[in-house]
TORVOVO-633076 format. One line per 4 residues: their letters; for each residue x, y, z of C-alpha. Coordinates in nm, 4 decimals. Example, Ala and Ser with C-alpha at 12.3 -4.5 7.8 and 13.67 -1.06 7.14 Angstrom:
// TORVOVO-633076
AS> 1.2300 -0.4500 0.7800 ~ 1.3670 -0.1060 0.7140;
END
This chain:
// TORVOVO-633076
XXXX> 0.0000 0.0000 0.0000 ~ 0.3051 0.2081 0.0207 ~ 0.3468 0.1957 -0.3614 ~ 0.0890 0.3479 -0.4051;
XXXX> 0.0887 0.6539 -0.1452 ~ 0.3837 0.8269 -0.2181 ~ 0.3128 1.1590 0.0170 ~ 0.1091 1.0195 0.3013;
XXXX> 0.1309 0.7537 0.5679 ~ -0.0326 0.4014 0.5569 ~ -0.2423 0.5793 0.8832 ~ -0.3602 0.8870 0.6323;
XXXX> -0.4071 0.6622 0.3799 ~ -0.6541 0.4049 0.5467 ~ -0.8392 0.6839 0.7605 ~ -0.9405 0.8217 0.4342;
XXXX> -0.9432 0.5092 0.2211 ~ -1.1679 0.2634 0.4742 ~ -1.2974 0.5595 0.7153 ~ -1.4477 0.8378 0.5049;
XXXX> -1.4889 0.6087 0.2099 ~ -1.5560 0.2879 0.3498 ~ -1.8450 0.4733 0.5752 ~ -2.0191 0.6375 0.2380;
XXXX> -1.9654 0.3001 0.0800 ~ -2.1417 0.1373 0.3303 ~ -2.4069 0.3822 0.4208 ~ -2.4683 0.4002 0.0460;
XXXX> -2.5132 -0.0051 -0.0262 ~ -2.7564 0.0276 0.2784 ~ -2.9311 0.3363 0.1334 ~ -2.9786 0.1323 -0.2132;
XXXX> -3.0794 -0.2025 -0.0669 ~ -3.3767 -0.0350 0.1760 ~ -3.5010 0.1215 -0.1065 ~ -3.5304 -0.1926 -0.3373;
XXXX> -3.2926 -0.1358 -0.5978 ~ -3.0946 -0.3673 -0.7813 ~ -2.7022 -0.4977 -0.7029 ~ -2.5848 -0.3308 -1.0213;
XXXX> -2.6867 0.0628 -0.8565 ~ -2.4811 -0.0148 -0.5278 ~ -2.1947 -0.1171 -0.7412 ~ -2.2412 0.1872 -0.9635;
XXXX> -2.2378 0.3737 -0.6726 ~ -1.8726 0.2857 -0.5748 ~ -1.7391 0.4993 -0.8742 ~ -1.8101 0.8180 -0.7846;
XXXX> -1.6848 0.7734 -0.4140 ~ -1.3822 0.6202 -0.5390 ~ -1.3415 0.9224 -0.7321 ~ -1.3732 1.1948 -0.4210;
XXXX> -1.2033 0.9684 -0.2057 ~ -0.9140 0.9884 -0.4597 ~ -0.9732 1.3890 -0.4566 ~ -0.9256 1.4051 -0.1214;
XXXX> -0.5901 1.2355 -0.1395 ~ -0.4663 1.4678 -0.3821 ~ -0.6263 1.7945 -0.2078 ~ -0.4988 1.7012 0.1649;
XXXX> -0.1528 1.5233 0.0570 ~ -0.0452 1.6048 -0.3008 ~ -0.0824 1.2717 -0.4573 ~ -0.1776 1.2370 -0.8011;
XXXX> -0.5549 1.3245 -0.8799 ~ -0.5020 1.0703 -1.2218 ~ -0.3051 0.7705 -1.0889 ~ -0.4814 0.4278 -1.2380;
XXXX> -0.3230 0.1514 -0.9699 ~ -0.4490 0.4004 -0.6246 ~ -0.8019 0.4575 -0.7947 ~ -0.8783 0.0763 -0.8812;
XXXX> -0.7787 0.0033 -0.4989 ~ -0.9804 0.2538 -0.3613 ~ -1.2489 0.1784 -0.6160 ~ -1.1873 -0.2262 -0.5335;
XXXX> -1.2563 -0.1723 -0.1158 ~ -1.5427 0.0806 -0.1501 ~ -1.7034 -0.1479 -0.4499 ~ -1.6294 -0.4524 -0.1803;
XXXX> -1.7725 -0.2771 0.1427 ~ -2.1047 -0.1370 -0.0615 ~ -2.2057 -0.4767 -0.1767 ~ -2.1370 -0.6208 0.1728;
XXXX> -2.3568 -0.3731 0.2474 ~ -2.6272 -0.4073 -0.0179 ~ -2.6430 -0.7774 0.0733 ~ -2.6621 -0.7393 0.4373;
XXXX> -2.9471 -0.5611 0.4543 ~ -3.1013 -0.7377 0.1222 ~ -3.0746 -1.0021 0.3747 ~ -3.2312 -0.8783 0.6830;
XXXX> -3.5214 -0.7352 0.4910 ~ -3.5653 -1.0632 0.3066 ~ -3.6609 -1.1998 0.6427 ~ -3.8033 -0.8833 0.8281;
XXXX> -4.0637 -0.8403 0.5174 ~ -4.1601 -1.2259 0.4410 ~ -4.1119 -1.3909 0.7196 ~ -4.3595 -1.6606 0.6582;
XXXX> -4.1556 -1.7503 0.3259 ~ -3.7665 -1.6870 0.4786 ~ -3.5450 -1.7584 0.7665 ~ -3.1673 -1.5724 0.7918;
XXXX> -2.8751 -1.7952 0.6914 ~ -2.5781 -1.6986 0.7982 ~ -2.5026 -1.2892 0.7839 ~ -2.5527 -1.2653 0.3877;
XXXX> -2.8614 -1.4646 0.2853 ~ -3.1743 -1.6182 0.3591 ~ -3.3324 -1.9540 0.2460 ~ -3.7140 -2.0792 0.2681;
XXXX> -3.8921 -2.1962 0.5335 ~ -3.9751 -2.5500 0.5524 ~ -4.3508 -2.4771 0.6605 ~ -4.3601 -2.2205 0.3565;
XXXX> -4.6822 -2.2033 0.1438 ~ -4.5736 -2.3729 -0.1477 ~ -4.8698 -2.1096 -0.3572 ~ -4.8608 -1.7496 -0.2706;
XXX> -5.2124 -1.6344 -0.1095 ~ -5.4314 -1.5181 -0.3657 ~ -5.6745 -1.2523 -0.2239;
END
């Protein structure tokens, strides 16, 4: 990580990196997912953070604004820690919202019940 930081400490670096970023990233995949929206909009949401995240390394510590290998790590964690995120909560609502269809399993998913209606009521 120190290849790619040239003017800032690993510290610096991962305060604004997993901190700053990491909390948008996450806030946003939890934003998307509670409002029903696809996978592919929390991922799509990971560019633009990656690109102020990398902003604010070159406004606070001189690095370069344009370098390829720092933005595709910074893009790689926040796109990681949104769709954590996304699927987290996917998951909890899964189960909070049908809970006569789902159960949890494990932190990421959910599976059907075995006393599920096998037909949907029809009203």
């Amino acid at each position: 990580m120190i290849d790619f930081y040239a003017n800032e400490s690993l510290l610096q670096a991962a305060f604004i990196t997993l901190v700053l970023g990491g909390g948008g990233a996450l806030l946003a995949g939890r934003a998307i997912a509670a409002t029903w929206r696809n996978i592919s909009t929390a991922a799509l949401a990971a560019i633009p953070m990656a690109m102020a995240v990398r902003f604010v390394h070159f406004a606070l510590f001189d690095e370069t604004l344009l370098a390829p290998k720092p933005f595709a790590l910074e893009f790689a964690i926040l796109l990681l820690i949104s769709l954590l995120s996304f699927r987290r909560t996917r998951a909890v609502q899964m189960v909070k919202q049908y809970y006569w269809l789902y159960r949890p399993r494990g932190p990421f998913g959910w599976q059907p019940r075995q006393d599920a209606p096998l037909d949907p009521p029809r009203s």
